[in-house]
Every structure is written in structure tokens, then in C-alpha cells.
C-alpha positions in Angstrom: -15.1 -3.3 -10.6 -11.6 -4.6 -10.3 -10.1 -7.8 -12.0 -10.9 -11.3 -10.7 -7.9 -12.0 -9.5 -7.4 -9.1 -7.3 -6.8 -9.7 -3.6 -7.5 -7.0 -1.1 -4.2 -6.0 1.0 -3.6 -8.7 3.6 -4.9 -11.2 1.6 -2.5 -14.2 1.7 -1.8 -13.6 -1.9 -0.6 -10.1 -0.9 0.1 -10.3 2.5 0.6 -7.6 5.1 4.4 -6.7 6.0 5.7 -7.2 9.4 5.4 -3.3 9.9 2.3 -2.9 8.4 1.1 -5.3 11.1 2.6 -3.2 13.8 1.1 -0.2 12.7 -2.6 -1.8 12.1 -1.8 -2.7 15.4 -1.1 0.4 16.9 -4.5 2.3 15.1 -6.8 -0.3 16.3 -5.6 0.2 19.9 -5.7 3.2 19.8 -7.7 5.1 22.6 -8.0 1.3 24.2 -4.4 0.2 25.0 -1.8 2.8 26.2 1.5 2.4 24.4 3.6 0.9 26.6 1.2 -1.8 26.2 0.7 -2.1 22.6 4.8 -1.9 22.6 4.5 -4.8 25.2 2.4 -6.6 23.0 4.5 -6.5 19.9 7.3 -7.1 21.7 5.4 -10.8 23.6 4.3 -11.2 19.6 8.5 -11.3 18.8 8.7 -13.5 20.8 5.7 -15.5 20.9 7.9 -19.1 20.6 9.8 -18.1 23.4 6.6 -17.4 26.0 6.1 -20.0 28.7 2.1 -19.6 28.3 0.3 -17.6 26.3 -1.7 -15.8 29.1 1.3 -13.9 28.8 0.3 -12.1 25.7 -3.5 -11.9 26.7 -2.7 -10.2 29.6 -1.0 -7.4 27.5 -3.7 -7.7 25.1 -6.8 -6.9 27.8 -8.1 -3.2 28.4 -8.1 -2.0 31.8 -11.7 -1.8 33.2 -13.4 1.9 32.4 -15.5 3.0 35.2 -18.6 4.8 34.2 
């Protein structure tokens, strides 16, 4: 059992670095997003204070439709 005042990774006492972000990222899209959208996304998320509307980003963020 660890110590009481140990904080999991990502915790905001031992937060995740900006790269670290990228690259949790890039595994959960994985199979989901294609990479030019993922690199989209981190790119709208650069500039997130910049974007007009934020349905900018959500539309990056959204998986194509699968058909079945």
C-alpha cells in the first residue's frame, strides 16, 4: 500500500506534462480518430484562446459515423 500522500500521475499535485497530454491523447484515439485529426485537435487545443467558437474543436474531436 503506498504512502498517504501519494498522488497518482496527473493528479494536480503531480500533474501531467504538456507532452504527456499529447500522447494520452493520441492512445485514446487511437483506432477512433485518424491522425490528421488528433494533430488537428492538438493543434485547435494550442490555440484554444484564439478560436472564434469552440464548435471548432468539437468538430475535430467527433468520430466519423461507422456503418455496420
Amino acid at each position: 500500500m503506498g504512502h498517504a500522500d501519494d498522488q497518482p500521475k496527473g493528479d494536480a499535485a503531480d500533474p501531467l506534462t504538456r507532452d504527456e497530454i499529447r500522447d494520452k491523447l493520441r492512445l485514446a484515439a487511437e483506432g477512433t480518430l485518424s491522425r490528421a485529426a488528433v494533430d488537428e485537435t492538438l493543434a485547435a487545443c494550442d490555440e484554444l484562446e484564439r478560436l472564434a467558437d469552440v464548435r471548432e474543436l468539437l468538430a475535430r474531436v467527433q468520430a466519423p459515423a461507422r456503418v455496420t
